[in-house]
N, C-alpha and C positions, 0 to 999 in steps of 0.2 A: 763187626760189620758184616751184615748180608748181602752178598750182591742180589738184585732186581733180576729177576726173568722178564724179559721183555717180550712179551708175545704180539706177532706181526699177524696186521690182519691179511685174511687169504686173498691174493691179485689172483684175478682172472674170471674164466666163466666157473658157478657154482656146479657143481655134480651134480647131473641129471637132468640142468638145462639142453635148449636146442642148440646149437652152433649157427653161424648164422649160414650156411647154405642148409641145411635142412629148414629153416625157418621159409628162406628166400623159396626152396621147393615147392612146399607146403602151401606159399600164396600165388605162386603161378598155378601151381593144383589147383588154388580156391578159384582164380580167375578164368580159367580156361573151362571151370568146370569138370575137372577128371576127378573120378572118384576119391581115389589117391595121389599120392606123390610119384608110387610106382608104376601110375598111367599117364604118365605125362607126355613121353615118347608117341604114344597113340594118339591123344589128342590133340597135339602140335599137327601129326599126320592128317588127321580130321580137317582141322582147320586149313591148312597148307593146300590141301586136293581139294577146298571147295574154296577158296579164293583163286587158286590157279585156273578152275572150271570155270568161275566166271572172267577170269581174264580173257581166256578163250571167247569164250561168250559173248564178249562184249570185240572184242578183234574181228571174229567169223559175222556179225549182226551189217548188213548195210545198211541200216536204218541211224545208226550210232554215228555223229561227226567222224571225219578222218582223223581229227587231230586226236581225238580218244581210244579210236580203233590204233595208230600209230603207238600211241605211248602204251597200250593196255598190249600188244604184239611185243615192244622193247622190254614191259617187265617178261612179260612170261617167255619169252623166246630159249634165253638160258638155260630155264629149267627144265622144257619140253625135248630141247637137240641136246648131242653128245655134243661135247668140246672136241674142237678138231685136233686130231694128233699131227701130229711133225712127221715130215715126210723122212723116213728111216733110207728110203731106198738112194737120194740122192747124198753125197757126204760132202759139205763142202767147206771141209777142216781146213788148214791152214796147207796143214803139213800134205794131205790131197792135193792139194795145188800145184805144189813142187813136185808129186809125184807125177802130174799131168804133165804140164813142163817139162819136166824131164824125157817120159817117154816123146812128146812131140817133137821135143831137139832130135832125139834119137832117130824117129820118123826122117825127121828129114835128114838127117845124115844118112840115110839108108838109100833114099830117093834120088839123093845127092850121084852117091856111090854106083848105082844104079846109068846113072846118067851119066856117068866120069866128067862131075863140072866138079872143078874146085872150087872152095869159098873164095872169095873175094872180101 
């Protein structure tokens, strides 16, 4: 008796197909209109700075309802200002607290001392 070779067919993508992000690349490429795949970054930028122009456009325009000029101001607002940073200079840790605390008891035991009252 001979044993059978069982030969198993190949799973997966064949060699030298696209995978599917180069594929998915490729039709944003087609749809944006970029030459390439490789220009896709640029023409996302294209598009992006002439929608965000006209958001302006249409915000700065008094001719435009308010309620349009408001909504067309809330999308683009984000994108035009920096996001505000947190205020570094004040610390208002937990552990800060107790250290504030602290030194005021100290104040006033000073003031205290100063004045020869005793606690009560």
């Amino acid at each position: 008796m001979q044993a059978q070779i069982e030969v198993k067919p190949k799973i997966g993508r064949p060699k030298g197909s696209k995978n599917k992000v180069t594929i998915a690349r490729e039709a944003v490429a087609e749809v944006l209109g970029a030459p390439s795949p490789e220009h896709i970054e640029a023409e996302i930028h294209k598009r992006g700075h002439a929608l965000l122009t006209e958001l302006e456009r249409i915000t700065l325009d008094p001719c435009q309802p308010v309620a349009a000029r408001i909504l067309a101001a809330k999308v683009a607002l984000p994108f035009l200002l920096p996001k505000p940073q947190a205020d570094r200079s004040r610390n208002d840790a937990p552990d800060d607290l107790v250290n504030i605390l602290n030194r005021r008891r100290d104040q006033v035991a000073r003031m205290r001392d100063k004045l020869d009252v005793s606690p009560s």
